[in-house]
TIKOLFI-391981 format. One line per field, with one value per residue (C-alpha): residue in three letters; chain; x, y, z. Coordinates in steps of 0.5 Angstrom, whole numbers. Each point is the difference from the previous one (the first is absolute). Layout:
BEGIN
resn [ALA,...]
chain [A,...]
x [X,...]
y [Y,...]
z [Z,...]
end
This chain:
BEGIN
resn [UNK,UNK,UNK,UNK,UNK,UNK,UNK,UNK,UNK,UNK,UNK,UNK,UNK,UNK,UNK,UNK,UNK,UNK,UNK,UNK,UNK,UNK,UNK,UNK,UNK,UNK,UNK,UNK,UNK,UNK,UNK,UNK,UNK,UNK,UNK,UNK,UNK,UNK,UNK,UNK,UNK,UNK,UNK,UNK,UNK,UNK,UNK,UNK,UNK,UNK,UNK,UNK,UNK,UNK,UNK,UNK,UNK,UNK,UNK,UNK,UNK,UNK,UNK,UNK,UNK,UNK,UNK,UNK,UNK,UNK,UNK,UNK,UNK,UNK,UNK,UNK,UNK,UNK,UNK,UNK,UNK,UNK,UNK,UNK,UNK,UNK,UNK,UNK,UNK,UNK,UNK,UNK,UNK,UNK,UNK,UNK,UNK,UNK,UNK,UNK,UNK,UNK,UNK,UNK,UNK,UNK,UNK,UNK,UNK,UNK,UNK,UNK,UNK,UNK,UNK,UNK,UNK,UNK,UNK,UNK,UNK,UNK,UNK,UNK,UNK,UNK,UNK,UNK,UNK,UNK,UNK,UNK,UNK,UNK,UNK,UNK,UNK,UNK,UNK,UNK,UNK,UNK,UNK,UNK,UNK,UNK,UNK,UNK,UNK,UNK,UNK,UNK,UNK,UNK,UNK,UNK,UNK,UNK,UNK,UNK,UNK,UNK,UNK,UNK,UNK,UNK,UNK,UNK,UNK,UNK,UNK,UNK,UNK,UNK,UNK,UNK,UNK,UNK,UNK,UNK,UNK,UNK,UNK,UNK,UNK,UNK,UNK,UNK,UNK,UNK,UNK,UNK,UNK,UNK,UNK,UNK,UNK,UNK,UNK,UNK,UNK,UNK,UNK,UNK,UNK,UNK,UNK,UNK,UNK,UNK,UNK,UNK,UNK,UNK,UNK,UNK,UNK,UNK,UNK,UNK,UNK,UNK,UNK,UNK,UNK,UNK,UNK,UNK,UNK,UNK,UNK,UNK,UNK,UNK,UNK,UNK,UNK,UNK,UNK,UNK,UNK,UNK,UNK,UNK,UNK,UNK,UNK,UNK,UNK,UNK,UNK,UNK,UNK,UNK,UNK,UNK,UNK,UNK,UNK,UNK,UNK,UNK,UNK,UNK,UNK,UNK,UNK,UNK,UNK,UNK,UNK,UNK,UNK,UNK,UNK,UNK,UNK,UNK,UNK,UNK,UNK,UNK,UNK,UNK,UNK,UNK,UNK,UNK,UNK,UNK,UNK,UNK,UNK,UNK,UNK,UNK,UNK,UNK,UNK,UNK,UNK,UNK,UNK,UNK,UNK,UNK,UNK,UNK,UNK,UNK,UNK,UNK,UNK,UNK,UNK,UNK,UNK,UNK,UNK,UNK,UNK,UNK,UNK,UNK,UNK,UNK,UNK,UNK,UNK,UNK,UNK,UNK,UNK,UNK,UNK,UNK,UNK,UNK,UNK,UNK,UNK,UNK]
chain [A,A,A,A,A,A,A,A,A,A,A,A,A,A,A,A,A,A,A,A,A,A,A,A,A,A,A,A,A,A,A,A,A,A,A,A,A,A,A,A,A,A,A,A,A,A,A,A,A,A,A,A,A,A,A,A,A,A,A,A,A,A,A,A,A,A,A,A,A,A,A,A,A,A,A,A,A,A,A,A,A,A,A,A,A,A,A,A,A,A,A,A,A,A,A,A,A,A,A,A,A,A,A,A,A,A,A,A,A,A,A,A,A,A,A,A,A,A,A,A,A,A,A,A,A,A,A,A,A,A,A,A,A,A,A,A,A,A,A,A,A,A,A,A,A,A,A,A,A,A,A,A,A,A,A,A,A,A,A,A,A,A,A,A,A,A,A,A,A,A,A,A,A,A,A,A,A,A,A,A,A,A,A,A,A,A,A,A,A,A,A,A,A,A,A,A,A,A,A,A,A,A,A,A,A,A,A,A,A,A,A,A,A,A,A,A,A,A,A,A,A,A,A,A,A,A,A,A,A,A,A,A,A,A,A,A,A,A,A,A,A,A,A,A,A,A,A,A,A,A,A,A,A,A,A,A,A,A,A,A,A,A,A,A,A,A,A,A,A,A,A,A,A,A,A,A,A,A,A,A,A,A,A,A,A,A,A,A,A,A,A,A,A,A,A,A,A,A,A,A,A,A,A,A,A,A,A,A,A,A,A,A,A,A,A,A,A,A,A,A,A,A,A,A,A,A,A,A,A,A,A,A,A,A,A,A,A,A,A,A,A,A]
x [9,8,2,3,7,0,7,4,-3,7,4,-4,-1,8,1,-4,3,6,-2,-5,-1,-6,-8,-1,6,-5,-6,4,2,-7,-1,-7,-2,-6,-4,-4,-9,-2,-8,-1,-1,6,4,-2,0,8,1,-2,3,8,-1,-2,6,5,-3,-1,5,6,-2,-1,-5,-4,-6,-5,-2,-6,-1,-1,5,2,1,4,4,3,1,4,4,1,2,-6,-2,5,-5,-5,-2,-4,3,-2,6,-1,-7,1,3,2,4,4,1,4,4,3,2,3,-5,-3,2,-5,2,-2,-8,-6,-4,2,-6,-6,-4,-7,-3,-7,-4,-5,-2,4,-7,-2,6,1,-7,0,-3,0,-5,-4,3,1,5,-3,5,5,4,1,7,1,-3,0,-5,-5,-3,-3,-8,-1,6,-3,-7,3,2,-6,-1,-7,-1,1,-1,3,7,4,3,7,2,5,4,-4,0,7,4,6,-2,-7,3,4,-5,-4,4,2,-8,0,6,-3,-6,-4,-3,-6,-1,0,-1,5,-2,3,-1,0,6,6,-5,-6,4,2,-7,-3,6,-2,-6,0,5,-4,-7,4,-2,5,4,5,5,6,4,6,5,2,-7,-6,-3,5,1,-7,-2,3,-1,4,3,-1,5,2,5,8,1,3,4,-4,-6,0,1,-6,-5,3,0,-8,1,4,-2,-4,2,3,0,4,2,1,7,4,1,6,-1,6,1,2,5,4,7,2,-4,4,7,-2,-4,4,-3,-8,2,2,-7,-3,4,-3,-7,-4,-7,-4,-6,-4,2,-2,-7,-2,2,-4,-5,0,0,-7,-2,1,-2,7,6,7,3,-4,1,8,0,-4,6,5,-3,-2,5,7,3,-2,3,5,4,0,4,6,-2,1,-5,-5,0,-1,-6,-3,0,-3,-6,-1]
y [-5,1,4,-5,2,-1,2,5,7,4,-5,1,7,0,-5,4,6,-2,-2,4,8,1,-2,6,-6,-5,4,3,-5,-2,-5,0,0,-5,0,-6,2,0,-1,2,7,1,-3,4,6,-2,-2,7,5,-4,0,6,3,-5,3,7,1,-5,0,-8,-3,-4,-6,-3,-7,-3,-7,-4,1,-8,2,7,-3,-5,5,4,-6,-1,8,0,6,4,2,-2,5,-3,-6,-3,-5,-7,0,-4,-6,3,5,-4,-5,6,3,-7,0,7,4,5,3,5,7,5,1,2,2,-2,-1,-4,-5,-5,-3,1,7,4,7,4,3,-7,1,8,3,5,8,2,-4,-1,-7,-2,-6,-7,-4,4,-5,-5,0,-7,-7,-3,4,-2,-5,4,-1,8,1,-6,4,6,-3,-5,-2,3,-7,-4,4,-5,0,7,1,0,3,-5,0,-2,-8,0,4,-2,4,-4,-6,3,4,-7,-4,6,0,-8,2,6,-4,5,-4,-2,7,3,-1,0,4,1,5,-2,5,5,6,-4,1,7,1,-3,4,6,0,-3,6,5,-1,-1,-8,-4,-6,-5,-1,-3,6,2,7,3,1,5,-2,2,6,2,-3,0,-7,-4,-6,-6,-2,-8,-5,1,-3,-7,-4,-6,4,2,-7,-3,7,-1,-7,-2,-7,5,-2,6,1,6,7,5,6,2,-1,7,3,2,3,2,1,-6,1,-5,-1,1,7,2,-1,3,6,3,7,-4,-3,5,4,-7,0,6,0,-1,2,2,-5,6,3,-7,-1,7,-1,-5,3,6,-5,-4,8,3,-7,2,-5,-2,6,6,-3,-1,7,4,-4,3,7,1,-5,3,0,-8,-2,6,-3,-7,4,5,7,0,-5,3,7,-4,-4,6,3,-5,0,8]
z [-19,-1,-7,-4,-2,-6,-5,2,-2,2,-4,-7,1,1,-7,-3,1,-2,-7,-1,-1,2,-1,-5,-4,1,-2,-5,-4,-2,6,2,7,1,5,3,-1,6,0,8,1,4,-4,-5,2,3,-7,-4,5,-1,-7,-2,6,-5,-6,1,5,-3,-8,0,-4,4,-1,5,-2,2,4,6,6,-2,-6,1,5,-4,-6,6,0,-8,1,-6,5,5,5,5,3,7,1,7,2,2,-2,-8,-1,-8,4,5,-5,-4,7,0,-6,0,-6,4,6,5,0,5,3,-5,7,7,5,-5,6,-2,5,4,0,3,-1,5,2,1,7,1,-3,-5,3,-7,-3,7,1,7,2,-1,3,3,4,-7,-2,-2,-3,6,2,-6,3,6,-2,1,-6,-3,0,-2,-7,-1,-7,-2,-4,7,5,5,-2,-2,-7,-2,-7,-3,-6,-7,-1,-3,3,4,6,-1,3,5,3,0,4,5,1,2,4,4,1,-3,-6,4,2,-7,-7,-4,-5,-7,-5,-7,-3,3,-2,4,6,-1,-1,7,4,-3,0,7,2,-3,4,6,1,4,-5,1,-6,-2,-4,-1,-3,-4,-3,-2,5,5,-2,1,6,8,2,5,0,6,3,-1,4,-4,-6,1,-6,3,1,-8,-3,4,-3,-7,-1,-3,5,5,8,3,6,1,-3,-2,-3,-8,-2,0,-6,-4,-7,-5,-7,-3,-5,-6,3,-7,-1,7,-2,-7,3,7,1,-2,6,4,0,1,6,2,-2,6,0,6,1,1,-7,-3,4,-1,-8,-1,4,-5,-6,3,2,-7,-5,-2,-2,3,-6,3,7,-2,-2,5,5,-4,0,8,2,-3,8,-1,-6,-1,5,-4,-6,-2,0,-8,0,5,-5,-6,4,3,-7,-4,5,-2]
end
């Protein structure tokens, strides 16, 4: 999926700059920074690590305002919030609605490389010598290959034995449709059963306890998340995303004919116009906050790991990962962060 080209970060920077000191003036004159609360863990924890780097390396007051994404994402638009710090482009009609009319602009890459789709265990195609775990399907690289009655075997469903399982989203979820007409279009749904757990944690419960026994699993997934951080698993290859494809899968009376890839994945910080011309040097460590997939996965790996929230998991990254982050800021904001951390 293309980027979405959103207003000209470049020329807001530049405006901004010639009409505003610097973002220190924007946090000086007593503005709050509010940030959209997200609830899903990545989210989260992206949220508190930029907040505390604003507030403890910038002097800014800052505020996270609890809401649904729809909910938040309007708000961003009204500029009742500033920023939305895990803003997946294209993926929400509120937010299209508000490019159109010039209220928020993207800004930068929150991580790059995040992917959903369908997984096995790597032990399940490459084995595992440490644990004793030997290859149990070493040829099988892509969906095709699942209606093979050998793989089907593999993944039987222990409440009807002659089918496989597939661990689907829980009821609800957008993924759970979309995984359901991918079945009926790989013309797996008679040889497995389409199993949905009752909740997300339901789910993480079943892969985790799959993985940690050895057991072989089929489940849809997706990253950045605990579950990625913790496990090696491998994802299967599916035919190329296709527009056409895409709008027959994710229509509920959609034609399921053929299958295809998720769409490509494109995260930024969602920024309010206004707070962008107002707050240029914001902006430009935005710019610059890229996080590595693997630091987002192994954060919320130790959040799940140590019962522990997205403030200590945003704390703990500031302090093991200053070679990260310190690029993101000035030198003066780097010291003052590195201080307050003591």
């Amino acid at each position: 999926m293309k980027r979405i080209k959103l207003a000209g970060v470049a020329a807001i920077l530049a405006l901004g700059a010639s009409t505003s000191g610097a973002s220190a003036s924007y946090c000086g004159d007593g503005n709050v920074v509010k940030f959209a609360g997200i609830s899903w863990e990545s989210g989260a924890f992206i949220t508190e690590v930029m907040m505390k780097i604003l507030e403890k390396g910038y002097d800014c007051q800052v505020d996270a305002i609890p809401g649904n994404s729809i909910t938040l994402e309007q708000a961003t638009a009204n500029n009742d919030i500033q920023i939305f710090a895990e803003e997946w482009i294209g993926r929400s009609d509120i937010w299209n609605k508000a490019v159109e009319l010039d209220q928020v602009v993207a800004v930068g890459q929150t991580f790059v490389g995040a992917s959903e789709g369908w997984f096995v265990p790597d032990y399940v195609i490459n084995g595992d010598p440490a644990r004793q775990i030997a290859p149990m399907a070493p040829d099988l690289k892509s969906v095709s290959q699942l209606s093979d009655p050998e793989i089907v075997k593999l993944f039987t469903d222990p409440e009807e034995p002659s089918k496989g399982r597939f661990l689907n989203c829980p009821s609800g979820w957008t993924c759970e449709g979309i995984s359901t007409a991918k079945l009926e279009a790989y013309k797996l749904d008679e040889n497995y059963v389409n199993f949905r757990p009752g909740t997300g944690t339901a789910l993480d419960s079943a892969i985790t306890s799959a993985y940690l026994q050895g057991e072989p699993i089929l489940f849809y997934y997706w990253s950045p998340t605990a579950i990625m951080g913790k496990f090696k698993l491998a994802q299967l290859e599916e035919p190329a995303y296709s527009d056409a494809c895409w709008s027959e899968l994710s229509k509920s009376d959609g034609k399921r004919e053929e299958g295809c890839a998720f769409p490509g994945v494109d995260v930024a910080y969602g920024v309010n116009s206004t707070f962008a011309k107002d707050a240029p040097e914001i902006i430009a460590i935005l710019e610059k906050a890229t996080f590595p997939l693997e630091d987002v996965n192994g954060s919320l790996a130790f959040m799940v790991d140590n019962s522990v929230d997205a403030p200590v998991a945003a704390e703990e990254f500031l302090k093991t990962k200053a070679d990260v982050w310190g690029q993101w800021v000035s030198d003066e904001a780097r010291a003052k962060i590195e201080e307050s951390l003591k």
